[in-house]
N, C-alpha and C positions, 0 to 999 in steps of 0.2 A: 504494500500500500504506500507508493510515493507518489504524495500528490504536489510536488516541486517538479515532477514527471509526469501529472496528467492522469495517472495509472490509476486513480481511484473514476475516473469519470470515461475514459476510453476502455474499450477492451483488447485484452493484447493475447495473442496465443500464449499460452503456458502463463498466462495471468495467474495470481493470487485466487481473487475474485471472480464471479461466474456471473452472467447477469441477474439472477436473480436475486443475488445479496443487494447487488448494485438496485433494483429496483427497488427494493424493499428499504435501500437508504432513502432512495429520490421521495417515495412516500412516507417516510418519518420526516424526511426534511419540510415536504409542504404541509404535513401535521402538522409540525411544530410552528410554521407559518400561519397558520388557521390561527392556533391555538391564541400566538402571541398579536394578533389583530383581532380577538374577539376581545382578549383581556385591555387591548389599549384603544376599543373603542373605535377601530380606522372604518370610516366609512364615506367613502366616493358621495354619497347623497348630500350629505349633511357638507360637504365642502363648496360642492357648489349650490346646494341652498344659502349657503355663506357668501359665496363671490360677490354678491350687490352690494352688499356691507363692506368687502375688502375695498372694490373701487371706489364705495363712497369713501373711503378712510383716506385713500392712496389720492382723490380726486381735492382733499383738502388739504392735503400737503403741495400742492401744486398751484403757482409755480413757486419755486423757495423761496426763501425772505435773503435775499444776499446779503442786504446787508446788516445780518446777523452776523456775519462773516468775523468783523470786527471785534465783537462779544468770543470768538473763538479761538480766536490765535493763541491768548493765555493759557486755556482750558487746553488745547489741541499740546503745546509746549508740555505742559504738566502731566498729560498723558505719555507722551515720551521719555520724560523723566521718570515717572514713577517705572515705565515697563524697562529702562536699561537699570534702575539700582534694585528692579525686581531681579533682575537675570543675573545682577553681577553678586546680590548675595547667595542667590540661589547655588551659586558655582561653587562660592567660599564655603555653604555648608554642605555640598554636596564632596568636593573632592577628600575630604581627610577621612569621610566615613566609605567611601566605594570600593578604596582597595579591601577595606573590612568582607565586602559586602560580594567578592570576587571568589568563586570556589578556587582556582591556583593560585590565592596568596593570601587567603581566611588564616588566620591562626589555627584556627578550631571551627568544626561545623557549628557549635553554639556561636560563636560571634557571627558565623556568616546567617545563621539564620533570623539573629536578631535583628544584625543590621537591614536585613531584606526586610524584616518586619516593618521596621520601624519608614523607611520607602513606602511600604505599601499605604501604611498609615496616612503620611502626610500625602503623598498624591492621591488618596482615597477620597480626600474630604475634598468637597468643591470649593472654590476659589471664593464664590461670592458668601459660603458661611466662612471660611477665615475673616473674612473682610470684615463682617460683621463681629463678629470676638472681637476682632483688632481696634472696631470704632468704637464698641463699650468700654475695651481697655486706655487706649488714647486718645479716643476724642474723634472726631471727624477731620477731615481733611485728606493731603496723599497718602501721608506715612500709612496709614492701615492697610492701604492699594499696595503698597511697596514691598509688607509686611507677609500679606495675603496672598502673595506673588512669589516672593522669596521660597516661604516654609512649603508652598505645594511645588513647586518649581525644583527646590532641591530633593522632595522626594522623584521626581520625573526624572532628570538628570542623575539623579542618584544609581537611578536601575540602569541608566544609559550607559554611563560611564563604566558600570560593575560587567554588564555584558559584554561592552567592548575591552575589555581587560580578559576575559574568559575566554576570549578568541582569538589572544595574541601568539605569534611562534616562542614557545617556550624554551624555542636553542638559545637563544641571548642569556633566558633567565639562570637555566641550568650553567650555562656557562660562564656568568658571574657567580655563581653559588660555587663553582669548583674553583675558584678565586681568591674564596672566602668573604666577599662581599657581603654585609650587612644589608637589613630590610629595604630601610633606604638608600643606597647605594643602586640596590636592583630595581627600586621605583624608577630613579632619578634616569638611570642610565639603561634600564631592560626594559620597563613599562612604557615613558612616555612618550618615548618616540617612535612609538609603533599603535599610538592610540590617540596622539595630540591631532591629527588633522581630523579625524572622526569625532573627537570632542568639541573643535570649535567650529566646525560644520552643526552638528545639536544643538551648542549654543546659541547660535545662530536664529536656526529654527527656533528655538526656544523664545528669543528676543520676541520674533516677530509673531509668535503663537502669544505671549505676553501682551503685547502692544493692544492685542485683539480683545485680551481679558484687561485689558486694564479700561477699555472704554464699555466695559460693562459695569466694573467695579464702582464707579462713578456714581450709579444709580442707587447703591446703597452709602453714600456717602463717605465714599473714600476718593474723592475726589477726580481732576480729570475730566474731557469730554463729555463722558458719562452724566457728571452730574449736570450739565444744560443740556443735557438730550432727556432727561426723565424731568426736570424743572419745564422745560417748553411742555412736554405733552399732559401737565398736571395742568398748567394752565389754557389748554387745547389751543396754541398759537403751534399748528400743525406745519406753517409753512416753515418756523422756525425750525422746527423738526424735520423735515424734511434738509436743511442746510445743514444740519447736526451730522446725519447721516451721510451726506455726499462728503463731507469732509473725512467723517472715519474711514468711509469708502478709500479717497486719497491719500491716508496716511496709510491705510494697510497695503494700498498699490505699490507706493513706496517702498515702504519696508520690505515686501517679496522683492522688487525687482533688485535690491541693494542685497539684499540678503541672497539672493540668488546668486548673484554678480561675484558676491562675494566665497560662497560655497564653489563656485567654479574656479574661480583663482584661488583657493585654497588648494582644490581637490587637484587642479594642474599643475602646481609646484611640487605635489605630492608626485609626481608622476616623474 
């Protein structure tokens, strides 16, 4: 059954599998398709009994208020600040715990499986209940966005970084170990340079996945775009709302296309 080969879904002579297993998956799988759209309610009717409502919504956002524009610039800035010191602590608490958290350089299966825990933990919880903790703890404004952004970030990064460690050629390591090289010695000198261009390629991504939650974050008052995108539509001035969004639109265009740019010229020096 490899299905990076296809071999679960094609049939091949001297296959594994016969078709009739093969059938009787395709009918558990659209089972389980039934089952998980009766429980979430999906129904084609009721969406477009809905569409005269969507274009009324979509038809009072139109055309934008531009020159709400002015009101944005600050908000728009702060959104990018909160999403690069999200990323940049997310890194600081991610990397001193991932080598922990790596089966070829755990101390012990207890550490390595605590430290996965404790990843699974923080990227488990969504972004916008941190955010909220963080604005009872300090107040409103960015820092909770920053905060919020940080502790689920570094569990994401956390599993990132531990994987790509578990997939490194372990001749270097072995071969600083017959050296007698110390822990760090073998981070410094076996681990990074066979995992740093795969790291800040993530980070990367990470940034601009950030950027995206961070103009959500907003809306619970942790400051940010966010918070005059959910202010305009409390006070139903929709076309303001509408200018809110075309702007997120542009900063997230942005960020892929830089972040992109940048993932390509990482990834071709690596070559």
């Amino acid at each position: 059954m490899n299905i990076g080969s296809y071999n679960l879904m094609i049939a091949r002579p001297g296959g594994s599998l016969g078709w009739w297993p093969r059938l009787g998956l395709g009918v558990a799988a659209i089972g389980a398709l039934w089952w998980a759209a009766r429980g979430s309610q999906v129904s084609v009717g009721e969406l477009v009994k809905g569409a005269p409502w969507i274009a009324d919504f979509l038809s009072r956002m139109f055309p934008p208020n531009w020159a709400f524009i002015d009101k944005l610039i600050v908000p728009a800035i702060e959104t990018v600040q909160i999403a690069l010191w999200g990323t940049l602590l997310a890194v600081i608490l991610a990397v001193p715990v991932c080598f922990f958290a790596a089966r070829n350089l755990t101390p012990n299966m207890a550490v390595f499986h605590l430290t996965r825990q404790v990843f699974n933990v923080t990227r488990g919880v969504n972004e916008i209940i941190l955010a909220l903790v963080f604005v009872a703890a300090v107040g409103l404004g960015p820092f909770p966005g920053v905060l919020a952004l940080a502790v689920h970030g570094a569990g994401m990064l956390g599993k990132f970084f531990s994987e790509s460690i578990e997939e490194i050629d372990q001749g270097p390591i072995e071969a600083l170990r017959s050296t007698g090289a110390g822990p760090i010695q073998i981070v410094i000198f076996g681990v990074i340079p066979q995992v740093i261009t795969a790291w800040i390629a993530v980070v990367l991504y990470r940034f601009e996945t950030n950027l995206r939650q961070a103009t959500v974050l907003g809306m619970v008052g942790a400051g940010g775009i966010g918070f005059e995108l959910v202010g305009s539509m409390k006070l139903f001035q929709y076309q303001d709302t509408a200018t809110c969004i075309l702007v997120i639109i542009a900063m997230v265009m942005m960020a892929d296309y830089v972040s992109t740019r940048l993932r390509a010229w990482i990834q071709k020096g690596a070559h």
